[in-house]
C-alpha positions in Angstrom: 18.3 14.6 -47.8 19.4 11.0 -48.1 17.3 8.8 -46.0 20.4 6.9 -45.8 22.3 9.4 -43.8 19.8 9.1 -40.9 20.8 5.7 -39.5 24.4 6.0 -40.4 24.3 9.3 -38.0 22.5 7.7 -35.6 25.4 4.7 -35.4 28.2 7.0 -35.6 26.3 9.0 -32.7 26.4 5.5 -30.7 30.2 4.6 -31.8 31.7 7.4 -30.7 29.8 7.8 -27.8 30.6 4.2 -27.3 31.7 5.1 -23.3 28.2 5.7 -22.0 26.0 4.0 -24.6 27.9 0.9 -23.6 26.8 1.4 -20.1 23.1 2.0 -21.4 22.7 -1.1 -23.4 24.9 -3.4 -20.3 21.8 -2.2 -18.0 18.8 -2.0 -20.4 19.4 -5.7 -21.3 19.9 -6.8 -17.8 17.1 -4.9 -16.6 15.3 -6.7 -20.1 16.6 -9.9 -18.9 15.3 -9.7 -15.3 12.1 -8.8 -15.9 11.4 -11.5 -18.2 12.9 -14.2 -15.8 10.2 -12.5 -13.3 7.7 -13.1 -15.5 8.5 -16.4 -16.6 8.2 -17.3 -13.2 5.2 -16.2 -12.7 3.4 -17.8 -15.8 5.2 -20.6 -16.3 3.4 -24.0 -15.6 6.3 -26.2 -14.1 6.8 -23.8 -11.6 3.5 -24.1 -10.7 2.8 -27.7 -10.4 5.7 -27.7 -7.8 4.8 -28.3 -4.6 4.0 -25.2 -3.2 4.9 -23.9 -6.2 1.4 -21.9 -7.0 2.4 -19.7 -3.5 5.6 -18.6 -4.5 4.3 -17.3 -8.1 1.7 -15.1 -6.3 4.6 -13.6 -4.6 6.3 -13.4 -7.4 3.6 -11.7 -9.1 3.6 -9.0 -6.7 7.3 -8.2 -8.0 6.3 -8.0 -11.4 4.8 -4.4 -11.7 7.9 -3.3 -9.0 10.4 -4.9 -11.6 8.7 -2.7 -14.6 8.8 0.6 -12.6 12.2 0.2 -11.9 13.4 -0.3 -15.6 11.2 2.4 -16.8 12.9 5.0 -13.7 16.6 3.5 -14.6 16.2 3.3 -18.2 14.5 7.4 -18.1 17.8 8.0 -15.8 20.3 6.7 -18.3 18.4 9.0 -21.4 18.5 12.1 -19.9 22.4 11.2 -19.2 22.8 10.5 -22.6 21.2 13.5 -23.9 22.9 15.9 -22.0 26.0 14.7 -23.8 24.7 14.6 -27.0 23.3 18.1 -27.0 26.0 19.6 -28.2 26.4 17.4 -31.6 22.5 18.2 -31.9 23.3 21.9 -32.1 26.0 21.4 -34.2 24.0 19.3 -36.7 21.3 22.5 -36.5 23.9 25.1 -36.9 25.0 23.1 -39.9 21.2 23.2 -41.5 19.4 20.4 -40.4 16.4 21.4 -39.0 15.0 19.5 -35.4 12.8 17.5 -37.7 15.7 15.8 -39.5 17.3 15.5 -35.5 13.9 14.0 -34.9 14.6 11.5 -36.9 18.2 10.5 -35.9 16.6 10.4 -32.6 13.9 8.0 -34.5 16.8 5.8 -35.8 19.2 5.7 -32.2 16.4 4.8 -30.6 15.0 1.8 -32.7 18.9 0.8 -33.1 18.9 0.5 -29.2 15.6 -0.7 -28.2 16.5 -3.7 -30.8 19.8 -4.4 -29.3 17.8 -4.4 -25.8 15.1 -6.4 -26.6 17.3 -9.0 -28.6 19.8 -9.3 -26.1 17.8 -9.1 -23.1 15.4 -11.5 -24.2 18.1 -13.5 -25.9 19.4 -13.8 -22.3 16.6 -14.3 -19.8 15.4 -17.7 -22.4 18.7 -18.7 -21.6 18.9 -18.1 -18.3 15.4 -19.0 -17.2 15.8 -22.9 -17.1 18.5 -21.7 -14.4 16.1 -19.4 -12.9 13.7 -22.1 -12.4 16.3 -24.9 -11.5 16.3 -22.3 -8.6 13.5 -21.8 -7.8 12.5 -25.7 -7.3 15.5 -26.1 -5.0 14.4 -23.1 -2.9 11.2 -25.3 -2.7 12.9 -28.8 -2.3 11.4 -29.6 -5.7 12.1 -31.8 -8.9 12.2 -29.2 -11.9 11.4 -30.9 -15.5 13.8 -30.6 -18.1 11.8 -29.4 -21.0 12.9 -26.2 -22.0 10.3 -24.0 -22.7 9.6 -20.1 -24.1 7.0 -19.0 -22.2 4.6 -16.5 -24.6 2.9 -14.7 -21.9 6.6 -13.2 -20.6 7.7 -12.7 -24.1 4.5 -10.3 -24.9 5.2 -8.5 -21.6 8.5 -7.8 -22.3 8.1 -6.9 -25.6 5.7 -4.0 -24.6 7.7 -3.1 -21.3 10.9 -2.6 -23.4 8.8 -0.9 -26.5 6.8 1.3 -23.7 9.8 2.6 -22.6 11.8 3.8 -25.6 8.5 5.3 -27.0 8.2 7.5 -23.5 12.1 7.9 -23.6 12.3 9.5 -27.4 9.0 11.5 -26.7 10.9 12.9 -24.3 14.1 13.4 -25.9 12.2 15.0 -29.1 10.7 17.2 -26.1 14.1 18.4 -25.3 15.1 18.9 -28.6 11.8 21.0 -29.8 11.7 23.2 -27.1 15.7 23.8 -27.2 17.3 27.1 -29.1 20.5 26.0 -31.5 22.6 27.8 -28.6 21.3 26.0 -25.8 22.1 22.8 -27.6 25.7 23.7 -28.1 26.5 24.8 -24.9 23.5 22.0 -23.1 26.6 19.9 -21.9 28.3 22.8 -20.3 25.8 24.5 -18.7 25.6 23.9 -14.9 23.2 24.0 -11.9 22.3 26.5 -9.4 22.3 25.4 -5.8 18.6 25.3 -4.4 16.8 28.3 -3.2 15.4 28.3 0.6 18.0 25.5 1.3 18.1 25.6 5.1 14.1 25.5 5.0 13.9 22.7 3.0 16.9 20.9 5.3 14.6 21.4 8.5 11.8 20.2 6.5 13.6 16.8 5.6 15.5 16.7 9.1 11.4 16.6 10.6 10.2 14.2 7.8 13.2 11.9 8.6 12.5 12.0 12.4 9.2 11.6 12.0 10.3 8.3 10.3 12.5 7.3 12.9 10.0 8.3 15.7 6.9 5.8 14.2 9.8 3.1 13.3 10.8 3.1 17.0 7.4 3.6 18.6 4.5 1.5 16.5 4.4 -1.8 19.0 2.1 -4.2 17.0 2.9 -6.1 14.1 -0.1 -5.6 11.9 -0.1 -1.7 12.5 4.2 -1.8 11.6 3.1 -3.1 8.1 1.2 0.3 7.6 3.5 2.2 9.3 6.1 0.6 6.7 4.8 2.0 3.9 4.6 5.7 5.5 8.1 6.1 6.7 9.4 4.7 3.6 7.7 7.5 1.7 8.9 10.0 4.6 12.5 8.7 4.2 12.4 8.8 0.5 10.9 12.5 0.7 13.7 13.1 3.6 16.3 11.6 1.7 16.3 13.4 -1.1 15.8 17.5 1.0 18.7 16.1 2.7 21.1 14.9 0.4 20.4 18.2 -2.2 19.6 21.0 0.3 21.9 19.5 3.1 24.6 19.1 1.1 24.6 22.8 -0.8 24.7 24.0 3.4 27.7 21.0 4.1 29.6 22.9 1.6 29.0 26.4 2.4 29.9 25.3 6.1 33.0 23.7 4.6 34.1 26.5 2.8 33.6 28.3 6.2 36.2 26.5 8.0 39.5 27.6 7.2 41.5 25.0 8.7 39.6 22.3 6.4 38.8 24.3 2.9 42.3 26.0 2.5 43.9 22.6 1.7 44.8 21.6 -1.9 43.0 18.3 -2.0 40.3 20.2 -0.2 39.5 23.3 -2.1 39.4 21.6 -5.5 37.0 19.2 -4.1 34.5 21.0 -2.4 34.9 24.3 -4.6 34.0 21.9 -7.8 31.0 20.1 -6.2 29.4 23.4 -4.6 27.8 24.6 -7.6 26.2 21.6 -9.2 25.2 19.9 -5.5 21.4 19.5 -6.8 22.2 17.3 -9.1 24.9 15.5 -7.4 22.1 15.5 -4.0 19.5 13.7 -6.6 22.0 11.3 -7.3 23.1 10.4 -4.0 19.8 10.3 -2.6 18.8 8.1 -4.9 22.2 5.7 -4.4 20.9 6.0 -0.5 17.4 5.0 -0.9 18.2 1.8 -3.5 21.1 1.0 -1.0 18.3 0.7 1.7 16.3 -0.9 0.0 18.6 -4.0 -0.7 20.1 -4.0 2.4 16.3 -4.1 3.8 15.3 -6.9 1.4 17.8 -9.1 1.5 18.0 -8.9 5.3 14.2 -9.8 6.0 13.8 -12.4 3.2 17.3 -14.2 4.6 16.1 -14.2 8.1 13.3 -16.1 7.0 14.8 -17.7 5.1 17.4 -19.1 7.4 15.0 -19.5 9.9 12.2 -21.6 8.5 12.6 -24.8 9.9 12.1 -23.3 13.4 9.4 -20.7 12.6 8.0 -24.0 11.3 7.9 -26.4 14.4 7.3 -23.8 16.3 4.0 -23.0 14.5 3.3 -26.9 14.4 5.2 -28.1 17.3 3.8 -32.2 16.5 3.9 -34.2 13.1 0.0 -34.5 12.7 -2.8 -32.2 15.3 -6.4 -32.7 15.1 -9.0 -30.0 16.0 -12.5 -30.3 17.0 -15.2 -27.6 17.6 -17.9 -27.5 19.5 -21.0 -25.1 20.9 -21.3 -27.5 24.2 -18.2 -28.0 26.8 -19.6 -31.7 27.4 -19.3 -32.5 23.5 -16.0 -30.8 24.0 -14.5 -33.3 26.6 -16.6 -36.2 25.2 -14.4 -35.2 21.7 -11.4 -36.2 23.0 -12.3 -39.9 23.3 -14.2 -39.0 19.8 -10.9 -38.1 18.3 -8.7 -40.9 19.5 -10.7 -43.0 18.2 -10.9 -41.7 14.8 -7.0 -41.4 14.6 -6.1 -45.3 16.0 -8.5 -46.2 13.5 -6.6 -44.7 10.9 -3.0 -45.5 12.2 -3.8 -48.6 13.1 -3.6 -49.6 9.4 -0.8 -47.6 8.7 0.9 -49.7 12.2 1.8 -46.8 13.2 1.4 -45.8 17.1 0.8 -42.0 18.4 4.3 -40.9 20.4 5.0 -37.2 22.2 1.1 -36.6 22.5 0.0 -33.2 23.7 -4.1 -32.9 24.3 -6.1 -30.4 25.7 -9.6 -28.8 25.5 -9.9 -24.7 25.2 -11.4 -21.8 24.9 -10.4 -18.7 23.4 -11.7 -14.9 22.3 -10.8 -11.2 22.2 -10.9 -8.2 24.0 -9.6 -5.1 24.9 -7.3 -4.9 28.0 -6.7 -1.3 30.1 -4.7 -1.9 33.4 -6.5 -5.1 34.9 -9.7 -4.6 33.1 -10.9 -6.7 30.0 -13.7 -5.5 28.0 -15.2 -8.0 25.6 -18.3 -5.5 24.8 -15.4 -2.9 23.5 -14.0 -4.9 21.4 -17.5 -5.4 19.7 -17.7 -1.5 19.4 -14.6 -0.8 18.2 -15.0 0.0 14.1 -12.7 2.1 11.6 -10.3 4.6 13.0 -11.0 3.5 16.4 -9.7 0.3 15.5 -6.0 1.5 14.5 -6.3 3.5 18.3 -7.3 0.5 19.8 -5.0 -2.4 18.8 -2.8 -1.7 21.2 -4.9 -2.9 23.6 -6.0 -5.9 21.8 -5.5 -8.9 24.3 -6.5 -12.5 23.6 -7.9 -14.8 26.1 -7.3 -18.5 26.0 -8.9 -20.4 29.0 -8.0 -24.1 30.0 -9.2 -25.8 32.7 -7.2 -27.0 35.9 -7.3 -30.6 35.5 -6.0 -29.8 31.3 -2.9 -27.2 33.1 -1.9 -30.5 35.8 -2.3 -33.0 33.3 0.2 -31.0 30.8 2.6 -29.6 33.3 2.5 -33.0 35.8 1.9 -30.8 38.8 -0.7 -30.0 41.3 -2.7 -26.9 42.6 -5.6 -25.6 44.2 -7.3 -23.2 42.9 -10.7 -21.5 45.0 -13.6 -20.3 43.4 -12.3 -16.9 40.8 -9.4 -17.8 41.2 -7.1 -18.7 38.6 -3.4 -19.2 37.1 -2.1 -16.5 34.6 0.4 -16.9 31.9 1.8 -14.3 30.0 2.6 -15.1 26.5 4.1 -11.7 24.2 3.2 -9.3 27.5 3.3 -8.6 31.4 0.8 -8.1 33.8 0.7 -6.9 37.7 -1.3 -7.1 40.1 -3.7 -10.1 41.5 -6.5 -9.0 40.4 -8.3 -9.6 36.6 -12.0 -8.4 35.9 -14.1 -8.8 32.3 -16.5 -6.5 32.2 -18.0 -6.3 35.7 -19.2 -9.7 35.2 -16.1 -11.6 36.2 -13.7 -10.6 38.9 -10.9 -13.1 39.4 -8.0 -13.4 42.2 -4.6 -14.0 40.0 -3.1 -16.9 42.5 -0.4 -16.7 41.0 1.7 -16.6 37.3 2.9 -19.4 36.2 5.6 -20.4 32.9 4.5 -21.2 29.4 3.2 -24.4 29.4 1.1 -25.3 25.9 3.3 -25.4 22.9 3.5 -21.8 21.1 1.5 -23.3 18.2 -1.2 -20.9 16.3 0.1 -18.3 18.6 3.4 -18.1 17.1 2.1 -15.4 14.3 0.0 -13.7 17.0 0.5 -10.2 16.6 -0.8 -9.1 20.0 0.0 -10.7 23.6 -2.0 -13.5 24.9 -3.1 -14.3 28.1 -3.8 -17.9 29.2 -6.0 -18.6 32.1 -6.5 -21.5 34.2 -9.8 -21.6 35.6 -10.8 -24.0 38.1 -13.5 -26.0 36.1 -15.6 -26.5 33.4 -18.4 -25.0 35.4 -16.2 -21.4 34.7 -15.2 -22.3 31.7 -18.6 -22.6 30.7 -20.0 -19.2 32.2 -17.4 -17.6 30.3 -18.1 -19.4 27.3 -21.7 -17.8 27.3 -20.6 -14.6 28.2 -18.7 -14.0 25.1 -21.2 -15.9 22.7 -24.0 -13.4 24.2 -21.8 -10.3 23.3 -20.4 -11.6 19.5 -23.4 -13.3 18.8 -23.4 -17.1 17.1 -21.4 -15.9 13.8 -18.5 -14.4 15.7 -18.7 -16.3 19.1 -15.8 -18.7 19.4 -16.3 -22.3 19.4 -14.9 -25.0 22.6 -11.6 -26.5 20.9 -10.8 -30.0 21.5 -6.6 -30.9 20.3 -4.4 -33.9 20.1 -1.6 -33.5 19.0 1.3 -36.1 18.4 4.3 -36.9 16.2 5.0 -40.2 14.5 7.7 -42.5 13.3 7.8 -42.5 9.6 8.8 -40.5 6.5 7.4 -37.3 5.2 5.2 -39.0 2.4 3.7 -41.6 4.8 2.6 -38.3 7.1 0.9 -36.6 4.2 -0.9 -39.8 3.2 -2.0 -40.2 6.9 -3.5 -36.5 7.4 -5.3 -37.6 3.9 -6.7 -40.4 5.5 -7.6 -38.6 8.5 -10.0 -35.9 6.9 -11.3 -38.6 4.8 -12.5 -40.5 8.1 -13.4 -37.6 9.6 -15.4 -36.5 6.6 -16.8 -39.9 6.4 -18.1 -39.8 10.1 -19.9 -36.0 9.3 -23.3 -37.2 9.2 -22.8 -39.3 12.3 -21.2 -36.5 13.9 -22.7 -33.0 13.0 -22.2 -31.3 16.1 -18.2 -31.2 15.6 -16.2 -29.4 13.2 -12.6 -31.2 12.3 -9.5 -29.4 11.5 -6.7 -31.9 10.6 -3.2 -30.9 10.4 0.5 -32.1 9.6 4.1 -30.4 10.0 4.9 -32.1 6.5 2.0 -30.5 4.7 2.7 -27.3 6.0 6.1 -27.4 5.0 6.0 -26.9 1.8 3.5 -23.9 2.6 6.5 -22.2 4.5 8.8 -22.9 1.9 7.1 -21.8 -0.9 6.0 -18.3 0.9 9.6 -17.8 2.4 11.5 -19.2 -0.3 9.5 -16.7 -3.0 9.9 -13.8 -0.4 13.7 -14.6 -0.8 13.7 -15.3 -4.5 11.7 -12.2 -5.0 14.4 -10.1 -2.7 17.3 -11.5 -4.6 15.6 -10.6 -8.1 14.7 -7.0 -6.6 18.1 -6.8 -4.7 19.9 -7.3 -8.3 17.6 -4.5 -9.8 18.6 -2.1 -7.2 22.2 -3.0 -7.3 22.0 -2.4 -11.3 20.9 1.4 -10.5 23.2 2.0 -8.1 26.2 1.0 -10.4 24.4 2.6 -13.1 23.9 6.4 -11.0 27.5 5.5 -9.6 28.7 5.3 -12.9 27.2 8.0 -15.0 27.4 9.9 -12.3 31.0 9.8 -12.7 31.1 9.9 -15.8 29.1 12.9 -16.0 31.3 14.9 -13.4 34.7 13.8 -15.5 33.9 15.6 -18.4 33.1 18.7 -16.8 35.7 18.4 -14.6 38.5 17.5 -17.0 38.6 21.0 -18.3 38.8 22.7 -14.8 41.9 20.3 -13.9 43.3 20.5 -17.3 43.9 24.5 -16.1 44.8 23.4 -12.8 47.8 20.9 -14.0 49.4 24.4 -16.7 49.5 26.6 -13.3 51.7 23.6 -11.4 49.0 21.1 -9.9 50.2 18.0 -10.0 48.9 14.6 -11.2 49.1 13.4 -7.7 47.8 16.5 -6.4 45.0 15.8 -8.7 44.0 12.1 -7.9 44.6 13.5 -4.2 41.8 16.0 -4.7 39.8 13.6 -6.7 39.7 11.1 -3.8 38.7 13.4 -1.5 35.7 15.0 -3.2 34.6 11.2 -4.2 35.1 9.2 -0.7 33.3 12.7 0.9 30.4 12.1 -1.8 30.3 8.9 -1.9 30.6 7.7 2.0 27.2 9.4 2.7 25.1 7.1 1.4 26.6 4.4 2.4 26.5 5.7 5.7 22.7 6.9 5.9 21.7 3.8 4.5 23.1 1.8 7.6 21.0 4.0 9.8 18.1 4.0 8.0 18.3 0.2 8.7 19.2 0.8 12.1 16.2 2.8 12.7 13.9 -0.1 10.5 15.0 -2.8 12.8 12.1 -2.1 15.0 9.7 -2.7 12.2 11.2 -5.6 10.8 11.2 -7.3 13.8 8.0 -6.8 14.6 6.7 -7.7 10.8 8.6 -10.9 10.9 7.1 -11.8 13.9 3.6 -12.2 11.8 5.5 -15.0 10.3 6.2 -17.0 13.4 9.5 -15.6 13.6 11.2 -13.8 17.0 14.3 -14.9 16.7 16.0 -11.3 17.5 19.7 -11.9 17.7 19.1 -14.5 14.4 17.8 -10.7 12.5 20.4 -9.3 14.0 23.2 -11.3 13.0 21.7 -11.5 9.1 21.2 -7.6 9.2 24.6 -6.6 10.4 26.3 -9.3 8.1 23.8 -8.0 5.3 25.6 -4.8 5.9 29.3 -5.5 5.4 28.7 -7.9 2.9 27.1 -4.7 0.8 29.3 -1.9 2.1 32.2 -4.1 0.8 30.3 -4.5 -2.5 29.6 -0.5 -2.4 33.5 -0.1 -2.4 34.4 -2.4 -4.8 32.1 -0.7 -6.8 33.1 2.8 -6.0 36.5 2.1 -6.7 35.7 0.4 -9.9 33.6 3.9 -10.9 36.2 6.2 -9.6 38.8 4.9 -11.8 36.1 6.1 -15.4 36.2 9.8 -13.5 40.1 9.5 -13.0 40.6 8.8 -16.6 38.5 11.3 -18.1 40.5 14.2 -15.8 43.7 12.7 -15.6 
C-alpha cells in the first residue's frame, strides 16, 4: 500500500471531521499553553528575584502537577469523543480491506498531525504570552518586572513531555479500541447506545449518604487545622456523590417523569425526556463532571479573592505596629528588666535614623497550652495527648496567655483590684461561664470578672483555636505558673517570659525595612553581652511582601486553575452537545415527516437542555453553600475572619459564573440546534 495514502487519510479524517477536531486542538493548545505559563512561573528567575517572589513560585509549584492531570483527564475526554465518531469510517476502511494494522497507522499519522499542531501552537502561545503572565504576576506582588524576554528551557522540556505523554497514552488507547473491535462494531460504534445503570435506586441512596456525609463534616468540623483534612475527605465524598447522583439519580428522575402524566404527555416534554432516558449514564458522567469543575472554580476563585481582597487588613491585623520587638527570657525579673533593655536598643537605633517611637504598645507575657473541659485546664493532658488522640482532642485545645495587672491598667488606662486567685478573663475566639478556673488541681482561681479585648489581635490572628487571656495579680503568680508549665513540658517545650514593644513610625516603607535591619544588627551585636535574651525583630513593611506573595500566588494560582476548569466545562458542554446532535438528528428528522414542527422541535430541544443543564449549575451553588463553613474556618489560619467580606465575594463569585454558565450554554446549545434542526 502507498505509504503516502496514510497521512493523506489521516488529514482528510481531520478535514471533514473539521466540527469536533476544531474543538480538540482550541483546547489541547490552551491546555498546552497554560501549563507552560505554570511552569514558566515557577522556574523562571525574574519571578523569583521579586520581592516575595521565591513564595509565590512554591505555590505555584504546587499547581503544576494539578495543571498536568487536568490536561491529560480533558485531553483523554476529548479522544474517546472523537473516536466514537470515527468508528464508523474505521469499519468502513476494514470492510474495504484494510486490515486494523493499516488503521493503526492512520491512527499513527492523526495523532502525530495533532500532537504537532498542539505542541506548536500551544507552545507558540504560552512564549508569547508569558512576558504577560509575568507582567502579572509582579503587579500582584507590587513588583518591577525586567523586560528581557526570555524562553525558559526547563518549561519547554516539561511541556514537551506532558504534551508527548499524553498522545502516546491517547493512541495506545485508541489502537486498544480498534484491536479489540469486530468490523461490525466499528460501523455501527457511533450508533450504539447505553443502557441505564443496574441497581440505580441503591446506588442513589449510596450517593445521597456519601453527599450528607459531606455536608454533615462541612457543617460540624469547628477548628481550622482539622477543616483542612476534613477538606480533602468531603471533596472525595462529593466527587464519589456527585457522580451516583447525577447517573443513577437521573435514570430514577426520568422514570418518575415519565410517571407523571400531567408533565411527560406534553410535546416539548416527551421528546425530551423519552430521548435522554436511555443514554442517562453517559449524559450523568457528563454532568457530574460539569458539577464538580463548576465547584471547583467557584470554590477557588472565591477563597483566593477573599484573600486577596482582604490583605491589607489580615495584614495589620497580624502586625498591628510598623516595627515590634520580642525578647525571651527563662527569669520574670530579666523579663521586666528587658523592657528598659529594649528601649534602649531601639532609641539607639532611631536616634540616627531621627526618627521618634509613636502609638507604642508594651507589655511582658506569658503564654502555653492545654486542654480545657468545662472550667478545668489540664496542662499534663496536653503533654499526653499523641496520634489519634490528638485529632479527638483539638477541640479542646485552649491557649493561655497570662499578663500581669499593672501590664492590663497600664494598656487599658483603668484600675482594679484584684485579691489573691483572683483574676480578669478575656475571651478571645470562645466563651466561658462560670467564676471559677482551675489548672490541674494546682491552681484554682475566682474569675472577678470578664473583661473586653484589650492587647492588639497580633500572633493570634491565625490562631486556630480560642484563647484565653488572664490577668493575674502579680508577678509573684505569674511566676508560679510559669514553673508549673516548664516542670510539665520540660526545658525544650516550656515557653519562654515574652517581653514586646511595639510602635509605628513616621517614614516610608524602605526607611522601615532598613530600620528593622539595623535593629537585628544591634541586637545581634549586643548577643554576647546579653545571652540570657532571645530577640525577635519585626516590621509591617517586611511582612508585607510575605502576605502578598502567598495571597497573591494563592490567587494567581486560582485564576490559572479557574481557566483550566472553565476549558473542560465548555469542552464536556460542547462535545457533549455535539455528541447528542448527531444521534438525535435522526430521531427528529422522523419526528418533522409525521408533522412536528421546527418550533415544536427547538421547543423540545430547550426543554431537555435547560432540564440537563440547570442541574449542575444548581448543585454546584449548594455544594458551595455547604463548603462555606470550611472555608471560613480555613481562611481564618490566614488571619482572615472577615465573614460578611467571604460572603459577599462567594455570592458575587456565584452570579458572575452562573451568568458565564449561560452564556456558555447558550453558545453550546446553538451546535446541538444545528445538527437536528
Amino acid at each position: 500500500m502507498n505509504m503516502h495514502l496514510y497521512p493523506k487519510l489521516a488529514w482528510h479524517g481531520i478535514i471533514k471531521n473539521k466540527k469536533t477536531y476544531v474543538p480538540f486542538l482550541l483546547t489541547s493548545i490552551g491546555l498546552v499553553m497554560m501549563f507552560y505559563i505554570v511552569s514558566y512561573l515557577t522556574y523562571n528567575k525574574s519571578v523569583k528575584q521579586m520581592r516575595g517572589g521565591g513564595d509565590m513560585q512554591l505555590i505555584l509549584s504546587w499547581g503544576v502537577p494539578v495543571v498536568a492531570f487536568f490536561v491529560v483527564i480533558f485531553l483523554f475526554y476529548m479522544n474517546s469523543f472523537l473516536m466514537r465518531r470515527r468508528k464508523t469510517e474505521f469499519g468502513l476502511y476494514n470492510i474495504l480491506g484494510m486490515g486494523k494494522g493499516n488503521i493503526a497507522r492512520v491512527l499513527l499519522w492523526q495523532n502525530l498531525m495533532l500532537f504537532a499542531v498542539s505542541i506548536v501552537g500551544g507552545l507558540g502561545m504560552g512564549i508569547l504570552l508569558s512576558k504577560l503572565a509575568e507582567l502579572c504576576a509582579a503587579k500582584m506582588l507590587s513588583n518591577q518586572a525586567s523586560l528581557a524576554f526570555v524562553i525558559e528551557p526547563s518549561a519547554v522540556r516539561n511541556t514537551l513531555f506532558l504534551t508527548a505523554l499524553s498522545f502516546v497514552l491517547i493512541l495506545l488507547y485508541s489502537l486498544g479500541q480498534i484491536r479489540v473491535a469486530k468490523p461490525i462494531e466499528l460501523l455501527h460504534g457511533e450508533k450504539t447506545g447505553e443502557k441505564p445503570p443496574k441497581a440505580r435506586w441503591i446506588l442513589a441512596l449510596l450517593g445521597m449518604l456519601l453527599l450528607g456525609t459531606a455536608y454533615y463534616l462541612a457543617l460540624t468540623t469547628k477548628d481550622p487545622i482539622q477543616a483542612l483534612l476534613v477538606l480533602f475527605i468531603a471533596i472525595v465524598l462529593v466527587i464519589i456523590a456527585s457522580y451516583l447522583l447525577f447517573i443513577c439519580g437521573s435514570v430514577a428522575l426520568c422514570k418518575l417523569l415519565q410517571k407523571n402524566k400531567k408533565y411527560y404527555y406534553k410535546l416539548n416534554h416527551f421528546v425530551s425526556v423519552s430521548s435522554m432516558s436511555y443514554r442517562m449514564k453517559r449524559n450523568g458522567a457528563s454532568l457530574a463532571s460539569i458539577c464538580i469543575l463548576s465547584t471547583g472554580v467557584l470554590v477557588m476563585i472565591s477563597s483566593s479573592l477573599c484573600l486577596r481582597i482582604g490583605e491589607d487588613a489580615s495584614l495589620h491585623t497580624r502586625y498591628p505596629r510598623d516595627l515590634e520587638v520580642g525578647v525571651f527570657t527563662k527569669d520574670y525579673d530579666q523579663s521586666v528588666a528587658a523592657s528598659s533593655y529594649i528601649e534602649q536598643q531601639v532609641d539607639a537605633v532611631l536616634q540616627t535614623s531621627h526618627q521618634t517611637r509613636k502609638n507604642e504598645l508594651a507589655y511582658n507575657n506569658l503564654n502555653f497550652a492545654a486542654l480545657r473541659q468545662g472550667s478545668n485546664l489540664s496542662v499534663k493532658q496536653y503533654t499526653e495527648v499523641s496520634g489519634t488522640q490528638y485529632a479527638e482532642s483539638i477541640d479542646k485545645l485552649v491557649m493561655l496567655n497570662i499578663v500581669t495587672l499593672d501590664t492590663y491598667e497600664k494598656i487599658t488606662g483603668t484600675t482594679e483590684t484584684l485579691g489573691e486567685n483572683e483574676v480578669l478573663l478575656c475571651m478571645f475566639r470562645g466563651t466561658f461561664s462560670g467564676d471559677a478556673l482551675n489548672i490541674d488541681d494546682q491552681f484554682q482561681f475566682h474569675i472577678k470578672k470578664q473583661v473586653p479585648d484589650f492587647l492588639e489581635i497580633g500572633d493570634n490572628a491565625i490562631a486556630t483555636y480560642p484563647t484565653m487571656y488572664l490577668v493575674v495579680p502579680d508577678g509573684e503568680t505569674m511566676s508560679r505558673l510559669y514553673e508549673y508549665q516548664y516542670s510539665v513540658y520540660g526545658e525544650k517545650m516550656a515557653s519562654s517570659y515574652q517581653t514586646w514593644l511595639g510602635f509605628d513610625l513616621d517614614c516610608n516603607a524602605d526607611t522601615q525595612m532598613e530600620l528593622e535591619k539595623q535593629l537585628e544588627q544591634q541586637f545581634a551585636d549586643d548577643a554576647q553581652t546579653h545571652q540570657e535574651y532571645f530577640y525577635e525583630v519585626k516590621s509591617l513593611e517586611m511582612q508585607r511582601y510575605s502576605f502578598y506573595s502567598l495571597f497573591g500566588g494563592l490567587l494567581y494560582l486560582g485564576i490559572l486553575l479557574s481557566v483550566v476548569f472553565l476549558f473542560g466545562t465548555v469542552l464536556i458542554m460542547y462535545y457533549k452537545q455535539i455528541s447528542e446532535g448527531y444521534e438525535d438528528a435522526a430521531r427528529f428528522e422522523i419526528l418533522q415527516k409525521v408533522g412536528m414542527t421546527r418550533k415544536e422541535i427547538k421547543k423540545s430541544i430547550n426543554s431537555q437542555i435547560l432540564t440537563v443543564f440547570a442541574a449542575p449549575l444548581l448543585a454546584s451553588g449548594v455544594h458551595l453553600c455547604f463548603a462555606f463553613p470550611l472555608l471560613r474556618k480555613l481562611l481564618m489560619m490566614f488571619g482572615l475572619s472577615n465573614t460578611p467580606l467571604l460572603v459577599g465575594v462567594t455570592g458575587g463569585s456565584y452570579l458572575v459564573f452562573a451568568v458565564l454558565y449561560v452564556v456558555m450554554y447558550k453558545a453550546t446549545s446553538r451546535s446541538y440546534y444545528q445538527l437536528v434542526k
